[in-house]
N, C-alpha and C positions, 0 to 999 in steps of 0.2 A: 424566344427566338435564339437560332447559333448567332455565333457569329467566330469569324473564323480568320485570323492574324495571321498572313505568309510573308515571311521576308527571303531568307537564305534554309537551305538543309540544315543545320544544323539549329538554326529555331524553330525548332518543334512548334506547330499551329498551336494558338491557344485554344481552347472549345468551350465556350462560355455556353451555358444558358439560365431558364427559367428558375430558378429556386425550388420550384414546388412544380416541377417536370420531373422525367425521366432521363434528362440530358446530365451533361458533365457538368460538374461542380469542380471551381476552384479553390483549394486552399494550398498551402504549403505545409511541407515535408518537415520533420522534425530538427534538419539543419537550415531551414531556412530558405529552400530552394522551391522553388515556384513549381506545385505541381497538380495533375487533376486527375481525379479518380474517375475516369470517363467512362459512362454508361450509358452508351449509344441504343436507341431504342429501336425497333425495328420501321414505326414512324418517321425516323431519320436516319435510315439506310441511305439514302438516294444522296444527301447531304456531305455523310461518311463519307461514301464512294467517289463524290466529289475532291472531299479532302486528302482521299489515296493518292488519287491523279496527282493533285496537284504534286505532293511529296515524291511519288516516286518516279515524274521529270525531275525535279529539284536532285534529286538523289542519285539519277544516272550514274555519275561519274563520284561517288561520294567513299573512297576508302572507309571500310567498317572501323573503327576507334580499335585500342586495342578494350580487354577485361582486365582491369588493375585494381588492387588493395584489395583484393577479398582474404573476406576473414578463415575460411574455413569450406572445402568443399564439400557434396552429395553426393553421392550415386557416383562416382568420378575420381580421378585424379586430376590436380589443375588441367586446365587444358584456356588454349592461347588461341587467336584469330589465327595465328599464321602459321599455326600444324593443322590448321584443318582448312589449308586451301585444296580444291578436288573439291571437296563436300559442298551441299547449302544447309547453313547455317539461322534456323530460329532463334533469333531471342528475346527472350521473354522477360518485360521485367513487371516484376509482384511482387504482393507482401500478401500472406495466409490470413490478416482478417479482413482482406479486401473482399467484399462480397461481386463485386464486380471482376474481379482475375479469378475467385471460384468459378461463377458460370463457363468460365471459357476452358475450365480443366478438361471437361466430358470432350471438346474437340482438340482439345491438344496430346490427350490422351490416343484417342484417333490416329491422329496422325502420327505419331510418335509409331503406332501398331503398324499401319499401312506404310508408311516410307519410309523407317529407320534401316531397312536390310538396303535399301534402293539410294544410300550418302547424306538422307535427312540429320541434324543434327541438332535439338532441340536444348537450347542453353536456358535454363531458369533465372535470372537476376533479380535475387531476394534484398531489394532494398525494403528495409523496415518504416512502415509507420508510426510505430510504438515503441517501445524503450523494451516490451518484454519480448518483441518480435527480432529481437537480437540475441536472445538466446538462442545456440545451436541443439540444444533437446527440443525447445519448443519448434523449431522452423525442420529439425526431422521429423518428429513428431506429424508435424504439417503434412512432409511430404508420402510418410504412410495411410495418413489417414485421406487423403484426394487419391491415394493411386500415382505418384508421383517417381517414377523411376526414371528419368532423363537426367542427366548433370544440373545439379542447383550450388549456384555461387552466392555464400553471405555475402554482399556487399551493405557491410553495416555503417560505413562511414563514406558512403552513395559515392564512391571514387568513380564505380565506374557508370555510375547514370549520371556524374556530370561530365564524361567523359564523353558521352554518348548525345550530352547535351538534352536531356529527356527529362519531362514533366509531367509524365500520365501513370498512373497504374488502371489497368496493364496496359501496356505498348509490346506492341510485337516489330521487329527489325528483320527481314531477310535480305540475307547474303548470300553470295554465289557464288560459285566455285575460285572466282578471282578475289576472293576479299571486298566486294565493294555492297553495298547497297543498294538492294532493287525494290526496295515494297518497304511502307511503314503503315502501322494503324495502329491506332490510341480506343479503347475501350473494349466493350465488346461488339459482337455483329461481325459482320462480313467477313464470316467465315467461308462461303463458298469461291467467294472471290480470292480470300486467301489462302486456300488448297490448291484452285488452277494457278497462283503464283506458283507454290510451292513446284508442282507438277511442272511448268514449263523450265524452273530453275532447273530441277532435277534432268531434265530430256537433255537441257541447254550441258549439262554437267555430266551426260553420257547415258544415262540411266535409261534401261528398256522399260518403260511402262503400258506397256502392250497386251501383259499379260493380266494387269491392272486397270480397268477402264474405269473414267472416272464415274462415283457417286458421288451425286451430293448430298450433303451430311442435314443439308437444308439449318434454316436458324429458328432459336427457340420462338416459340409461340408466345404470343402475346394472351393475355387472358379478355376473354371474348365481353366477358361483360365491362372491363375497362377501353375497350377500344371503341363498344356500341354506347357506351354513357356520352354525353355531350359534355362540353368543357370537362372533360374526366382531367385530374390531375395526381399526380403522385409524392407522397410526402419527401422531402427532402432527406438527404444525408442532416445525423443533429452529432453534433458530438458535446458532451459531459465536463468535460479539460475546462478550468476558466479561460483557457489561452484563447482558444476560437469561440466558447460561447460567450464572451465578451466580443470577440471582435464581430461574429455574425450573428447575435441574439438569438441564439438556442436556447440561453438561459434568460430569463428578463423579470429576472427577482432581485432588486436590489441589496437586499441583505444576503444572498448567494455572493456578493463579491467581497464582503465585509469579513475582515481577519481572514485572509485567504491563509490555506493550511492549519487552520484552526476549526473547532466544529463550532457549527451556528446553529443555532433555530428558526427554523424558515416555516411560514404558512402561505400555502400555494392560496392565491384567488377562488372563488366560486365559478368565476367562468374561464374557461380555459384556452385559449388562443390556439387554434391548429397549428401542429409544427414546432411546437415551445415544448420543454422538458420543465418542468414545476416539481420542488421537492417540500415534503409536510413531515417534520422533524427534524432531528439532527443529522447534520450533515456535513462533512469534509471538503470545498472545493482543492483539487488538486491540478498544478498543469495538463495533465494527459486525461485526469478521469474524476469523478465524484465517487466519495467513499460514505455510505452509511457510517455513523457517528459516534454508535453509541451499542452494546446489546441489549437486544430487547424479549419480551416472549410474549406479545400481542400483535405480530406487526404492526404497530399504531405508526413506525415512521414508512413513508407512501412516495414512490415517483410515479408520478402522472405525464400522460402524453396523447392529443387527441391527433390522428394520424390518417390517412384516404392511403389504402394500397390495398393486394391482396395478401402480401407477407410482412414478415417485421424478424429482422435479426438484429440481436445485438452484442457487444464484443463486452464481455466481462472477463474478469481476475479477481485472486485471492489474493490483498497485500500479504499477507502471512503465508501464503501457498494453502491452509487448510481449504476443505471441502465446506460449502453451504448452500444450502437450498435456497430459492426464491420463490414466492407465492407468484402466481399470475391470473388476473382479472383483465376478461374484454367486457367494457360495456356494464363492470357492477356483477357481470357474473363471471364463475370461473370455465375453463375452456372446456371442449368437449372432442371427442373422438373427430369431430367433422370442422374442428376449424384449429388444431391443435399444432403446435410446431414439431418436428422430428426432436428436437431433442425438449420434449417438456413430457413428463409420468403426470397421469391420472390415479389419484390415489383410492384407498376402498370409499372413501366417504364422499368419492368425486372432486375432492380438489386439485386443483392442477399446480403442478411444481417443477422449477428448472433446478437438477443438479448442475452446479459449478462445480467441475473438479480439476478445468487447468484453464490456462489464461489461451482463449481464442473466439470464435465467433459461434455465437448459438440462433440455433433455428425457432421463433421464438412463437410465432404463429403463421399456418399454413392455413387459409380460407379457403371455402368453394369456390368463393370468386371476391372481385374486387368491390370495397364499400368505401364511404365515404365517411369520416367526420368519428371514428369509431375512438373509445375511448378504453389505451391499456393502462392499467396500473401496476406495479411491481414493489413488492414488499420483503423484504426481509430479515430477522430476527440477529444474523449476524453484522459484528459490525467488519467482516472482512467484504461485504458485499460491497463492490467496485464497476460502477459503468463507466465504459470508456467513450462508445459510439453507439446509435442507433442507425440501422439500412432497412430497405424497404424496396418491396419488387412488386413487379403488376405481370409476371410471366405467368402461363395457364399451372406452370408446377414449378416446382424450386424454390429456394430462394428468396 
């Protein structure tokens, strides 16, 4: 179940729910700030749309913050709230291995196309998750490879998402021509709702869009056989880091926390706990992520994970920056043409393999449709191999 905290505009609602949903997940931000990776299902649109409302009466009268401490601009030169009053102002805040601010690129992209000539103004706020998500090659990088051509702000020491008072990736803010606050929403979804924001900002702000009537862009699909399963549920966000799999038992191997930063030797159980990350070999726990321990040339050391969705992505890095490959097994066998992630090669002998070759988010399996209870394995020979987090989607495509 949500459940949903309103006090003042500037406390952003919290959006709690089920673990093992497709709802928002709470953890915090790498300084410490309280925030949630909101991934609003289309189950809980109605809910959403409730939590709009409420925000943006709270917000009527609410001056936009300014954008302060950025590290480094995009597509841009700096730009301030109060050179761009006239305009309506988007802003976005994200970080590139957020699998939930991916989804919502394909309509921010949109609109970006349809009302950037008509004062739209679409601000990126690149507050990082990760320590590598602060490098500025990595986060352009990012933005070439989504299609990202609007103004993107590092905000790598979140000056201006505590500025803004914001706890969600992604949260979207619009502004109106007078600098204030008219619309706020935390995750993905309700996107139709927030283009006729957009639009009426824009009329309100002079703009003929007449010659523009509106489409709607409609929201992603849900995948048919997860909405027709009964008690269907969807695996949680797990992250790798001992920081949070200690604090929310992602990890729940005892000897995984023993000599942290140091390599151990871990034997995962025979039964495997859905939702759990289990590792058999050596292994590095580190704050942010686990690192294979040792090289090897059998993959004999194994991460285990039994999971219910129809995708699975997950964020890896090279401590060393080199290149290495990952074995991948669903189920005890290796993947095939029909259940395969975009970024995983089928080899001549039919095996299946993720090139790593930079630190970001990989597409790790794409299903016909959503199952239940399925069991991925991931191996790798190098010891540069590094997970940082696993995501997981029940849309009919993506993700």
């Amino acid at each position: 179940m949500f459940g949903v905290k309103h006090s003042e505009c500037r406390q952003i609602p919290l959006i709690s729910g089920s673990s093992h949903s497709s709802s928002a997940s709470t953890r915090r931000a790498p300084n410490h700030y309280l925030v949630n990776r909101a991934s609003l299902s289309a189950a809980k649109l109605a809910l959403a749309a409730l939590t709009v409302i409420m925000i943006s009466v709270a917000c009527a009268s609410y001056q936009a913050p300014q954008i302060k401490g950025i590290e480094a601009w995009i597509n841009s030169e700096p730009l301030t709230i109060k050179e761009l009053r006239g305009k309506v102002v988007l802003i976005d805040f994200w970080t590139y291995t957020c699998v939930n601010c991916i989804r919502t690129f394909p309509y921010l992209r949109e609109w970006n196309a349809r009302y950037a000539d008509d004062g739209l103004v679409i601000i990126g706020i690149h507050s990082p998750e990760f320590e590598f998500e602060k490098d500025y090659s990595n986060v352009l990088q990012a933005t070439k490879d989504h299609g990202i051509t609007w103004p993107v702000a590092q905000d790598n020491d979140f000056k201006t998402w505590r500025n803004y008072g914001n706890r969600f990736w992604p949260a979207k803010y619009l502004i109106d021509k007078d600098g204030i606050i008219r619309y706020f929403h935390a995750g993905e979804g309700a996107y139709d709702e927030t283009e006729k924001r957009i639009r009426d900002l824009l009329v309100e702000a002079g703009a003929n869009l007449s010659d523009s009537p509106y489409e709607a862009f409609g929201e992603q699909p849900m995948d048919p056989a997860f909405t027709e399963a009964s008690r269907a549920s969807m695996t949680r966000e797990l992250y790798a880091g001992f920081v949070l799999a200690e604090l929310r038992e992602y990890v729940r191997q005892s000897d995984f926390f023993r000599n942290l930063g140091s390599v151990v030797e871990l034997k995962a159980p025979e039964d495997l706990k859905p939702g759990v990350i289990y590792f058999d070999g050596q292994w590095v726990a580190l704050p942010e992520h686990t690192r294979h321990g040792r090289n090897t040339t059998g993959y004999e050391d194994v991460l285990s994970l039994v999971y219910s969705a129809r995708s699975v992505n997950a964020v890896l890095t090279s401590d060393s920056g080199e290149p290495y490959t990952v074995r991948i097994m669903l189920n005890g066998e290796f993947l095939t043409e029909e259940n395969k992630g975009r970024d995983i090669t089928i080899s001549a002998n039919g095996e299946s393999f993720l090139a790593v070759n930079e630190p970001r988010m990989y597409n790790v399996i794409e299903a016909q449709g959503y199952a239940e209870d399925n069991k991925l394995t991931m191996s790798s020979n190098s010891d540069d191999f590094g997970i940082f987090a696993f995501t997981f989607g029940v849309y009919e495509t993506g993700p």
